[in-house]
N, C-alpha and C positions, 0 to 999 in steps of 0.2 A: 446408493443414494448420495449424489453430492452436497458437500458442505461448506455452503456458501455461507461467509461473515464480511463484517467491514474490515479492514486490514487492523484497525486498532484493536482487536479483537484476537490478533496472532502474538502467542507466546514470543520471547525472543528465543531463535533459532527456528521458527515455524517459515513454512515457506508456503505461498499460492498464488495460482496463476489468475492476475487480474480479469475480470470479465464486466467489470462497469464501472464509470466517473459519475458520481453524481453531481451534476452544478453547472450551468450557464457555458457557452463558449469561450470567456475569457478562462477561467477555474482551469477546462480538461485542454484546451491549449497547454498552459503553463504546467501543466503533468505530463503532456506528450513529449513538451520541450526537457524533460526530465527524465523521458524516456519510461513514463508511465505509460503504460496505456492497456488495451482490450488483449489479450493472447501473452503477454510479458509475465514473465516467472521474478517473483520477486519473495527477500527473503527478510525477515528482520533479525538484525543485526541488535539491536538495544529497543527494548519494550518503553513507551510511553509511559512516565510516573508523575503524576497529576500535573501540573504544567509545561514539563519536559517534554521535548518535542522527541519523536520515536526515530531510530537511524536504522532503515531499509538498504540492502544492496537490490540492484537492479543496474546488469547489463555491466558488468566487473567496476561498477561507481557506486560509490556510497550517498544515500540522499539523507537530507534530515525533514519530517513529516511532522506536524503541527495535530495534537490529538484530534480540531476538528476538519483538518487536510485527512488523515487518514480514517476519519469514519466516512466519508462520504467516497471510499475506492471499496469499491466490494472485488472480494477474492475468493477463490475455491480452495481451500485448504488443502497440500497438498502434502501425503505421509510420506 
């Protein structure tokens, strides 16, 4: 059974392979330009603590994600 969450949802050091943006064409532009996007393995580097924005690697760059940037990436949890 896979294990689909929103990326804020991942431990730091959990990794999963994005499979949807949710939010308008401007939103998942600005994620693709990021090198987010649908099949990308991404991993969190630093977990989101209440208004701390969470630090993702995806594609050997480090990104920094906004708690409500990262609930709306859904990921499949990847062991």
């Amino acid at each position: 059974m896979r294990d689909v969450v929103s990326l804020d949802k991942l431990k730091e050091g959990e990794r999963g392979k994005v499979i949807n943006l949710i939010g308008g064409r401007a939103f998942k532009l600005r994620l693709i330009q990021l090198g987010i996007m649908p099949g990308v393995e991404v991993k969190v580097s630093k977990s989101a603590l209440l208004s701390c924005p969470m630090m993702v690697e995806v594609n050997n760059a480090r990104v920094a994600l906004g708690k409500g940037v990262a609930s709306r990436i859904w990921v499949e949890r990847i062991e």
